[in-house]
N, C-alpha and C positions, 0 to 999 in steps of 0.2 A: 272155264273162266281162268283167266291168268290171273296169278296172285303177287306177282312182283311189283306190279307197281302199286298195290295196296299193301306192300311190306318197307317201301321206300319210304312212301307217304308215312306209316306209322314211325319207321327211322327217322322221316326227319323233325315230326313233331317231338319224337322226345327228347333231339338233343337242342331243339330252342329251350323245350322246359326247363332242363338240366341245365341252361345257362342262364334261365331267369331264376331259377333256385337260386343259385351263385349269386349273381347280386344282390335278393329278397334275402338271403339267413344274416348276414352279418351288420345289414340294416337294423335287422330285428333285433338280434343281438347285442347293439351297443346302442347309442344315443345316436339320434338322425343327425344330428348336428356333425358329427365325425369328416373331416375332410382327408385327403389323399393324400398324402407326404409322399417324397421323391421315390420311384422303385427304387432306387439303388440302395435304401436304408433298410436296416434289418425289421424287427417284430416293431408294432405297433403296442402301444401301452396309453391307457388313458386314465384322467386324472378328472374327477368331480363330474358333469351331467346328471344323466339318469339312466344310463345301461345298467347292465347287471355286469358285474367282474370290474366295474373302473374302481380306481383308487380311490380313499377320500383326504390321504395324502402326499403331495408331490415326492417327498424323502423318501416313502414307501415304494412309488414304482420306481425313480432312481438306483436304489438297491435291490429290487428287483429285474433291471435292466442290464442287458451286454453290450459291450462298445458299439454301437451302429445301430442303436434302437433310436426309436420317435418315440417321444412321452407327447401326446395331446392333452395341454391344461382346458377345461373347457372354464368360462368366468365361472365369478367367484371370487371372495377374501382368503388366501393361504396364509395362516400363520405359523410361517417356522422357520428353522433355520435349514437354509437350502444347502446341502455339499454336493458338487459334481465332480464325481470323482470317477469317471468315465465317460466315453467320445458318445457325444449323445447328443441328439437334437431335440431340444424344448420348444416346441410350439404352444403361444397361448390363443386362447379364439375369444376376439373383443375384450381384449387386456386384462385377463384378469388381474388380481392384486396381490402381492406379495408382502407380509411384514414381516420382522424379524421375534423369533418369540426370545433367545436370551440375547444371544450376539452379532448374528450380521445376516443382513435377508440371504444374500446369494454368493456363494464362493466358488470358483471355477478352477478346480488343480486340476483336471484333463487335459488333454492339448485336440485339438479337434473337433470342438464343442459349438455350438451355434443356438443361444439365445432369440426368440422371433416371440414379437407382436404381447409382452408382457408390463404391469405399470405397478411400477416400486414409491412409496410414498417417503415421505419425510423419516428420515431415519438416521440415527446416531452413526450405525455401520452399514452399509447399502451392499453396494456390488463388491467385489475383489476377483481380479483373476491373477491369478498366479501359473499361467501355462502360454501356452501358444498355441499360435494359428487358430484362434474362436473367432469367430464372429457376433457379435453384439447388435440386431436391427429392430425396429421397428418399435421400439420402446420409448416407454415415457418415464423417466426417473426423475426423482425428487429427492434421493436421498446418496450419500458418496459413492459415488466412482472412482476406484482406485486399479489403476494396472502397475503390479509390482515384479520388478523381475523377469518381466515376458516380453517375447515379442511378439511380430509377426497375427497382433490380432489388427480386425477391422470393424471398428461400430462406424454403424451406417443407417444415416434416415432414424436417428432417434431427436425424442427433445428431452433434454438436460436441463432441466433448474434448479434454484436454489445452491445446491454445494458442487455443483461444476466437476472435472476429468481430473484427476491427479495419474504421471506419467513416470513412473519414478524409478530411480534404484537401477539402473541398467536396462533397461525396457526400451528395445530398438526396433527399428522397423516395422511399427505400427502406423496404421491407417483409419484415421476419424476423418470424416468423410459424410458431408451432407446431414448436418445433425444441426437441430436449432439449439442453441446453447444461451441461456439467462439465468438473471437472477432476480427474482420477485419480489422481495424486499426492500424496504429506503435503505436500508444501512449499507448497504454492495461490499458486504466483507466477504466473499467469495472473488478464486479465481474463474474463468468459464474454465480455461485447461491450464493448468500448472504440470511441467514437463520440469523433470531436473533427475541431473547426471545418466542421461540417454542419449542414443544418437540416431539419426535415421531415420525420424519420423516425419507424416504424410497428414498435413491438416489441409483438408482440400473442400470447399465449396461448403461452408459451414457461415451459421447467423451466428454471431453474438451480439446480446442485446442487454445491456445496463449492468452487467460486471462488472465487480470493483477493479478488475484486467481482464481484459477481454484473455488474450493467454501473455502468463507468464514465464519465458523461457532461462533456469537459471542452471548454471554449471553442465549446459551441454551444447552436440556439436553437431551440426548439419541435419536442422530441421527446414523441412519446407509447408511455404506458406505461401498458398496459392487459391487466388480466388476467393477470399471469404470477404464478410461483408459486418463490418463492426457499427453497432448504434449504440455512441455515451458508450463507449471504452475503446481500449485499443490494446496496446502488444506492449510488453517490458521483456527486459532482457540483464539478466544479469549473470555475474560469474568474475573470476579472478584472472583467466588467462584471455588474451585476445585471440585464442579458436574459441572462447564460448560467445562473439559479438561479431565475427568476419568469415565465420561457415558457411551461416544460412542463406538460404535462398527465397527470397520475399517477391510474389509479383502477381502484381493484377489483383491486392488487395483494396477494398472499396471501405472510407468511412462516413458513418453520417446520411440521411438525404438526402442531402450536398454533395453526395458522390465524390467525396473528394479520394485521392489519392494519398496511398502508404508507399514511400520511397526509401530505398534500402542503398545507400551507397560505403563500397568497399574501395580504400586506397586510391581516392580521387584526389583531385588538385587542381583550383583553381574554377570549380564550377557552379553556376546559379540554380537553385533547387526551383523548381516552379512553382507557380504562387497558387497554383491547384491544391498544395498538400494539407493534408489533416495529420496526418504522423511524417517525421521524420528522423530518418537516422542514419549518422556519419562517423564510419568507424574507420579511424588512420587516415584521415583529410585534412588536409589545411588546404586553408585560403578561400575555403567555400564560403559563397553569399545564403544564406536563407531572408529573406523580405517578403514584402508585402502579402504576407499569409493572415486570413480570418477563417480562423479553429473555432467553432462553438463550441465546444466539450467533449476532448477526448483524453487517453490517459497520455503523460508523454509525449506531448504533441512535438519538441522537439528535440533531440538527442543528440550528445557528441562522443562517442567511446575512443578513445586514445588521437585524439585530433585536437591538433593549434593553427591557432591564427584562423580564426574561422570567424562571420560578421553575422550577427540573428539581430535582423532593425526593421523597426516602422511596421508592423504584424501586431493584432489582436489576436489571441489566445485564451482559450477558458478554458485549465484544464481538469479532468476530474483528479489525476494527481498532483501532478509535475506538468506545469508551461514548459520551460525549459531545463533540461534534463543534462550533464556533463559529467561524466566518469573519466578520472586520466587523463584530464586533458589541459591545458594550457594555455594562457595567453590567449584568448578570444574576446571580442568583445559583444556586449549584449547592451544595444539601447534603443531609445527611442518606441522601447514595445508597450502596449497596454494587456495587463495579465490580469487574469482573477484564476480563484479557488485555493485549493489547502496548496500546495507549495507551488507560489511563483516561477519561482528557481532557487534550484537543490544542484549543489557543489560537491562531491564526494573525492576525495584526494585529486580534487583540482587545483591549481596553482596559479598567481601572476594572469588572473582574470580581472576584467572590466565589465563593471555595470553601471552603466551611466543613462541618468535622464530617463527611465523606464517609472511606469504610472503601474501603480498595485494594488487591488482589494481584495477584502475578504481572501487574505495570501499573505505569502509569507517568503523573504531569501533565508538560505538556510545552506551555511558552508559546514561541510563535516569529512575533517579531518584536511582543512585546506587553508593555503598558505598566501601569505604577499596578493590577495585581492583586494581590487581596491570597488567599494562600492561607494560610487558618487550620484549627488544632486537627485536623487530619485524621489516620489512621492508616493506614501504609502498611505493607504488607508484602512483601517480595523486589519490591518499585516505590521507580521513580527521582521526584525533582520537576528539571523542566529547564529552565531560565529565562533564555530568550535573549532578551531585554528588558532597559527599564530601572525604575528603581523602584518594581521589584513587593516586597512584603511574604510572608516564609516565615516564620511563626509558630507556636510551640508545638505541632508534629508530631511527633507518635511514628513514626521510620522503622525499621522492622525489617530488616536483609537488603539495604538499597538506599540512596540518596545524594543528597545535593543538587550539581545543576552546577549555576552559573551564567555564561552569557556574556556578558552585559550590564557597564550603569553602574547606581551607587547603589541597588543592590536591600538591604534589611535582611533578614535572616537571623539569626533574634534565639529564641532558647529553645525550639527543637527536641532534642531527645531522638536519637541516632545509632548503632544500634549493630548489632554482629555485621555488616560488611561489608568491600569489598577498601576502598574511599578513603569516608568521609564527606562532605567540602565537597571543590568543585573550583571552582574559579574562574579564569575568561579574562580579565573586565573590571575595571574600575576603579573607586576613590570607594565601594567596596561596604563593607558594616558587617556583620561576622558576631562576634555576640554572645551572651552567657548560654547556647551550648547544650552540651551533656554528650553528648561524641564516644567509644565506648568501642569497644573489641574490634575494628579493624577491620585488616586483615592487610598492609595497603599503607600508607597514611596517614591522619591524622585530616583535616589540611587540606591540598590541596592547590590549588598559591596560584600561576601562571603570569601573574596582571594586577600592576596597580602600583595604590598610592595607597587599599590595602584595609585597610579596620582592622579588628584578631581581637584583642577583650578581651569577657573575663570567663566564657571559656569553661572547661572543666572536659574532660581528656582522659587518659584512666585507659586501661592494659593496651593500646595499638597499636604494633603495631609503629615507626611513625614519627608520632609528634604531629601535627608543623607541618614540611611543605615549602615555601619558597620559592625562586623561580627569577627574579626580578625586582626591581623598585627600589620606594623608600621607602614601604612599609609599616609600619605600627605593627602592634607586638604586644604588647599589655599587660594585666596583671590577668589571669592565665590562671594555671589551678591544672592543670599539668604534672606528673602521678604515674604513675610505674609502666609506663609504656612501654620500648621497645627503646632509642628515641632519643627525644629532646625535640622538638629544631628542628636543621635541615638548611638553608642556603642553599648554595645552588649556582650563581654566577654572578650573583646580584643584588648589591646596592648602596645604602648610605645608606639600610638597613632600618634601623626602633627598636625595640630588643628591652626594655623596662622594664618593673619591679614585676611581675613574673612569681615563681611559687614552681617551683621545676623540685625535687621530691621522688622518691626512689628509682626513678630512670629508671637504667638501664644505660647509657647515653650522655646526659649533660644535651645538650650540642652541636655542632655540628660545622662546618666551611663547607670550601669550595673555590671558586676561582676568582671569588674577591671581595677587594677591599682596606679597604674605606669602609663597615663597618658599628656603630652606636651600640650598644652594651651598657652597661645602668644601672641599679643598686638593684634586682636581682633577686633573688632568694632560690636558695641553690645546695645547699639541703635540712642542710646545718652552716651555722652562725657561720662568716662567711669576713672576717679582719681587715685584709686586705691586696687588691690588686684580683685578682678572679679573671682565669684565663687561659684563653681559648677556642681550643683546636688545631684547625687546619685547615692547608690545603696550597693550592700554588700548582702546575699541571705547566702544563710550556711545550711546546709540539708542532713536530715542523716542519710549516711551512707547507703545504706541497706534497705531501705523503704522509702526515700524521695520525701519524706515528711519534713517541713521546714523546722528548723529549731529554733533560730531568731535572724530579723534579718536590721544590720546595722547603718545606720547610716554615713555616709563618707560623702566627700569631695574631692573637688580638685580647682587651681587656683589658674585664671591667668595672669599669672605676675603683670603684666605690660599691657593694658588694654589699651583701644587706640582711644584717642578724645574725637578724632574728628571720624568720616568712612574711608577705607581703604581706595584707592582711585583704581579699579578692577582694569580698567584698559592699559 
């Protein structure tokens, strides 16, 4: 009998066995759950299941691991603090969960490292990388993301909420890329991505959805932005030089929807923005039209960085920050628009701007650090106008609900309309002229007056609780028709005020002072014939020094020698 081919047969049964051994020992030996990592990666390590030899913490097989290993997390809660501190691939299976036990869940100072399929909760210190070329996918974080110093990483296909991407400190040519980015709370005091003093970087086909900014781009230079899709937010940009607003590259951004359009223009002239846009922005332009745009709510809906002579009219706007937005820019006019939310329009060392005939609520204009605007005939409703400049022009506004600050020098403040609110006019600076306007109903005061060298005639101040506060030195107050309020005028510690040809009529306190000696009263009208000088009561209290504890407080006056017999003829 031949015995070969009953020795082949035996041959080849034992090496199938020998290959289903191979697969059957390391089943047995670890948890079934175990999946396959890439051959190209070194020794396999694993973290929580129920095999025999896995870890039961991540920091343990980390430090047990050599550059080019797989750590398999299988779920589960980790609490600790993670360091990667070698080129290592962390896979989690069905997300496990990360917290941090003193200081920050996960820090990455390898360069080579690739994060997959893990879920980080609400956390004071979240992610940090500090290297390059990582990869970041598949995750779900709730707690800060912060890349410092690095570049060259990619997160991808994650969701981000809560406290959003920070980009920072020289951090170039990094790639975010397909990741849903939000923020869960009413308050939207997160960025989604805040990027600043970086360059290079790739935000490519990402949601952001209800960030208090969708991304914030501030002191850097040639970011692209491409393809994302913003709901209730949109993009800011900030920075000192015009390569941090005329680098980027912006295209085929979607907001709202409404699918409307992000429009990005560099060194145009002379062109119509189309009335598609929900963002827009115009850096070194003039002569550009923006109109007939309807913004529901986004941030910065429209923008001018170092651009004049440019027309934004007849467009609705509701935006979550800024309606209209103007860095450095010049001589533009803004009218005809209807605005709402926290600022209408926001002026930042803008200049010799026009706002005219534009409808505002629940909003606010707000010049800061800006000069020779004139803001005319507008109508505001429960909105402030804020005017921290100098000789800007406040004319004939109807404010409903809201009030004029100004902090500035020599700004005119001339026949505005004021009423139903806590203070009317407030004023920090000096040399200012507040004139002709009709302050009524307001619960706190009509003017309140904290600068020097301001002059308030010919205003009209009916039913407030306090007219006119002063708190500082030689102001004029003259020609002012004073009726029907709590108190008239209050000084409190100023000096060498001039209070003349004033009518002060059925107010319940014409006026009053304290802790003043030196102030003019003359030929005012004190609502009777007064044949003798009237007498103004007020008080002097002396404190001790060293503990604010009153010692005695004395009474004083002051006279107006000349009062009038008849009222002053205000016009």
């Amino acid at each position: 009998m031949d015995k070969k081919p009953l020795i082949v047969k035996c041959l080849a049964i034992g090496i199938i066995l020998l290959f289903l051994g191979t697969c059957i020992i390391p089943a047995i030996a670890q948890d079934t759950e175990k999946p396959s990592p890439p051959a190209s990666r070194g020794d396999w390590l694993y973290v929580g299941g129920s095999g025999p030899g896995n870890y039961t913490r991540i920091q343990d097989a980390i430090d047990n691991a050599s550059d080019g290993d797989t750590i398999i997390v299988f779920n589960g809660t980790y609490h600790e603090d993670i360091l990667v501190d070698k080129q290592l691939y962390l896979r989690g299976i069905n997300l496990p969960i990360l917290t941090a036990k003193d200081f920050y869940v996960l820090s990455i100072e390898a360069n080579n490292c690739t994060i997959d399929n893990f879920k980080i909760p609400l956390w004071d210190n979240g992610v940090d990388i500090h290297s390059h070329y990582n990869v970041i996918k598949n995750c779900s974080i709730t707690s800060w993301f912060r890349i410092v110093n690095s570049s060259y990483n990619y997160l991808f296909n994650n969701k981000i909420s809560s406290q959003g991407i920070e980009v920072i400190s020289n951090s170039n040519n990094n790639n975010i890329s397909s990741n849903n980015i939000s923020y869960t709370s009413t308050a939207r005091t997160r960025y989604g991505i805040y990027i600043s003093n970086s360059m290079n970087n790739m935000i490519f086909n990402n949601i952001f959805f209800r960030n208090w900014r969708g991304i914030y781009i501030a002191s850097t230079i040639n970011t692209t932005l491409l393809r994302n899709h913003f709901f209730g937010c949109g993009i800011h940009i900030g920075g000192n030089n015009i390569s941090n607003y005329n680098t980027h590259t912006m295209k085929e951004n979607l907001l709202g929807e409404e699918q409307l359009h992000l429009y990005y223009y560099v060194n145009k002239i002379s062109i119509n923005v189309p009335s598609d846009a929900g963002q827009v922005f115009l850096i070194n332009c003039s002569g550009c039209r923006v109109s007939n745009l309807n913004v529901p709510g986004f941030d910065n809906c429209v923008n001018l960085y170092f651009s004049s002579n440019n027309t934004i009219t007849n467009s609705s706007i509701r935006g979550i920050i800024y309606c209209i937005y103007l860095y450095n820019s010049s001589s533009n006019m803004i009218s005809n628009n209807i605005l709402g939310n926290m600022y209408g329009i926001y002026f930042d060392n803008s200049h010799n701007n026009t706002i005219y005939n534009n409808s505002l609520t629940n909003d606010a204009i707000y010049l800061y650090v800006a000069n020779n605007n004139k803001i005319l005939s507008n109508t505001l409703n429960d909105s402030n106008i804020w005017a921290a400049g100098n000789e800007n022009t406040i004319k004939d506004n109807v404010i409903n609900s809201g009030s004029i600050d100004v902090g500035g020098n020599s700004n005119f403040i001339e026949n505005n309309i004021i009423r139903n609110t806590d203070y009317g006019i407030q004023m920090a600076g000096g040399y200012n002229i507040v004139s002709d306007n009709n302050i009524s109903y307001c619960t706190k005061y009509g003017i309140y007056d904290w600068g020097a060298w301001n002059t308030i005639q010919g205003n009209t101040f009916k039913k407030n609780n306090l007219a006119i506060q002063l708190y500082t030195t030689q102001n004029k107050i003259t020609k002012n028709q004073i009726n029907e309020n709590q108190q008239g005028i209050s000084i409190i510690g100023g000096s060498r005020n001039i209070i003349m040809n004033n009518n002060f009529i059925l107010n319940v306190l014409d006026a009053r002072f304290e802790q003043t000696l030196f102030n003019h009263w003359l030929n005012n009208y004190w609502g009777v014939p007064v044949l003798h000088p009237k007498i103004i009561a007020g008080k002097i209290t002396f404190y001790q020094w060293y503990t604010g504890e009153v010692l005695f407080v004395l009474p004083w006056f002051n006279l107006d020698l000349r009062p009038r017999l008849l009222p002053v003829n205000i016009n």
